[in-house]
C-alpha positions in Angstrom: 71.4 42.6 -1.7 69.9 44.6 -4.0 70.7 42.5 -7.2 68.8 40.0 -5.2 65.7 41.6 -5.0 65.2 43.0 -8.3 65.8 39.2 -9.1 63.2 37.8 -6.5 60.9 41.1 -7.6 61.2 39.8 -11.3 60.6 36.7 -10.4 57.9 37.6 -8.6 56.6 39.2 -11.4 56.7 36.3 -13.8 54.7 34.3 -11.3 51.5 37.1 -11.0 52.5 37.4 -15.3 51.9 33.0 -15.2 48.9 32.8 -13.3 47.3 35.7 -14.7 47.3 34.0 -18.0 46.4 30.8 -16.6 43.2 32.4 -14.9 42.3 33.9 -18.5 42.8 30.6 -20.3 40.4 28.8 -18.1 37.7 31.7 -17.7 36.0 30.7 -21.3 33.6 28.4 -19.7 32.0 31.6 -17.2 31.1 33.8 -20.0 29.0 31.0 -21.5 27.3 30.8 -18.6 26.8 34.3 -18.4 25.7 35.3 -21.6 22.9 32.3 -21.4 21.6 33.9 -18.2 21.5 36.7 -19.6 19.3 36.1 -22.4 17.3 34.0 -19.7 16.8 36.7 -17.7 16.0 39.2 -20.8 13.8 36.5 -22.3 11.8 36.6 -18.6 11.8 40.3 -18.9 9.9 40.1 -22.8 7.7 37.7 -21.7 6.0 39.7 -18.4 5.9 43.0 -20.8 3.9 40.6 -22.7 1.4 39.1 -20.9 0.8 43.1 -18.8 0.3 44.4 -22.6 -2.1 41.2 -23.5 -4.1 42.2 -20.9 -4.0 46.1 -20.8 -5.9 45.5 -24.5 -8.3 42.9 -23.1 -9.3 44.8 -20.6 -9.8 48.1 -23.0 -12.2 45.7 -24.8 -14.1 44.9 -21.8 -14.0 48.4 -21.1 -16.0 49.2 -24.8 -18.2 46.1 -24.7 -19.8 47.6 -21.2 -20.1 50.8 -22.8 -21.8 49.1 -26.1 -23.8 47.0 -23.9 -25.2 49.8 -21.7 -26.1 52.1 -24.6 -28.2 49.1 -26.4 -29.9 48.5 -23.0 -30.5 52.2 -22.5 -31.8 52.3 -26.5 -34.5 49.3 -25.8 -35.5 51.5 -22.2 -36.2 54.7 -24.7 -37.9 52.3 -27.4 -40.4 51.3 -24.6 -40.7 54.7 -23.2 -42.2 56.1 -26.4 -43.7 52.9 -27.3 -45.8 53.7 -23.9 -46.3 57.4 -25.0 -47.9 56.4 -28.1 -50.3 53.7 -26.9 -54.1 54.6 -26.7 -55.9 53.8 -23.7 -55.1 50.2 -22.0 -53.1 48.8 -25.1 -50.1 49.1 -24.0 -47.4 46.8 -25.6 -45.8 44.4 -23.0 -42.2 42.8 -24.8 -40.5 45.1 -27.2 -37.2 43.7 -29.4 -34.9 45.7 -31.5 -31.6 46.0 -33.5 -30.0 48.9 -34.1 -28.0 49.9 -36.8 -24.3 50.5 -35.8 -20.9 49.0 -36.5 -21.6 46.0 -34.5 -24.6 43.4 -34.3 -26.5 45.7 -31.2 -30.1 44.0 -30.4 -32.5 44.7 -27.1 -35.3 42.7 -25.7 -37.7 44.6 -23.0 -40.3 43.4 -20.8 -42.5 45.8 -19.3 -44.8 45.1 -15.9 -47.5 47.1 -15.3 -48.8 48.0 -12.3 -51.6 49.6 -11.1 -50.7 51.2 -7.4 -48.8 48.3 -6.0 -51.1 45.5 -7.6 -49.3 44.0 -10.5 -51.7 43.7 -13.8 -51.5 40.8 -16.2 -50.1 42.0 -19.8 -51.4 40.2 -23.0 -49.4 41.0 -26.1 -51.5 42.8 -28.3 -54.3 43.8 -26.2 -52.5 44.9 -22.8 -54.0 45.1 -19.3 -57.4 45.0 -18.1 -56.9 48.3 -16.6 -55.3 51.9 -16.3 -51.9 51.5 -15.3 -50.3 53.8 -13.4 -46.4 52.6 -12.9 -44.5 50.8 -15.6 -41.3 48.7 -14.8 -39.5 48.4 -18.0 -36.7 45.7 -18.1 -34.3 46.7 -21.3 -31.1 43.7 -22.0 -28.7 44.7 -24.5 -26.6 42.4 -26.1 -23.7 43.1 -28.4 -21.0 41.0 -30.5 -17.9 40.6 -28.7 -15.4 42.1 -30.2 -12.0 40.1 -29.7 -14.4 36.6 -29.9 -16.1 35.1 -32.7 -19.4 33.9 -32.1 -19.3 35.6 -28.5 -21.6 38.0 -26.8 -21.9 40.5 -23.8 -25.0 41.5 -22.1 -25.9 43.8 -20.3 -29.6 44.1 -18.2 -31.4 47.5 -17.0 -34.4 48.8 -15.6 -36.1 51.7 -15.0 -39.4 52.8 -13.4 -41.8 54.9 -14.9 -44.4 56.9 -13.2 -47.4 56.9 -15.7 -50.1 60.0 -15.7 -53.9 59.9 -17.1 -54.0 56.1 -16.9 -53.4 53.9 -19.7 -50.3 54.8 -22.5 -51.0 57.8 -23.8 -48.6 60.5 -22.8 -46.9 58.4 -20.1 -44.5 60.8 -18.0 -42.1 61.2 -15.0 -40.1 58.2 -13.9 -36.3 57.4 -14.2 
């Protein structure tokens, strides 16, 4: 009995010995298959990191264009402030434009209304109003070169009320 199973266990193991090499022979075809999913997969991964670092950097730009465009704006606001300041009497100027000189092509274009009380007063370039103003709305746009676009620009629009004292230019004051 026993020479008969340490036969049949010998056998046995010759058998698990048979297929176990037969399962390894015919595996080749899965680790293909594998390997190309995996660089699939990892190709999937590169890509997403990608496009989320693409547009991390886009959006810094936007990010400094505002900021540009903002500080150009508020530049033409100041330019019309002492503009309005240095006027005499009723000649006060009505557009202003301007550049300024910084790393990037940086120009404003301001309209101011004037406005004596709450009655609007007609402005003629060079002469002014017909009489004192007391409140000037200045409208400043800033405009700046894009900085990831060739040929492409942001804007950016502002206002700001000014409260004018002793009628006319001339040492306009308050207002914000």
């Amino acid at each position: 009995i026993y020479l008969y199973l340490q036969r049949s266990a010998s056998s046995m193991n010759t058998h698990h010995l048979r297929t176990l090499h037969t399962l390894r022979t015919q595996d080749s075809g899965y680790a293909m298959a594998t390997a190309l999913i995996v660089g699939i997969v990892g190709f999937a991964i590169t890509a997403v990191i990608t496009a989320m670092v693409l547009f991390t950097v886009r959006g810094s730009q936007r990010g400094s264009e505002t900021v540009a465009d903002r500080a150009v704006a508020e530049a033409g606001i100041d330019s019309a402030r002492a503009a309005i300041e240095q006027s005499t009497g009723n000649a006060v100027p009505c557009s202003i434009n301007g550049s300024l000189s910084s790393g990037q092509q940086a120009s404003y274009t301001v309209t101011i209304a004037y406005y004596a009380g709450s009655t609007p007063l007609p402005c003629t370039e060079g002469a002014g109003v017909t009489a004192a103003p007391t409140i000037a709305i200045i409208s400043s746009t800033g405009e700046t070169a894009s900085a990831g676009q060739a040929g492409s620009t942001a804007k950016r629009k502002m206002e700001a009320k000014v409260n004018l004292t002793g009628g006319g230019g001339g040492g306009g004051g308050g207002g914000g």
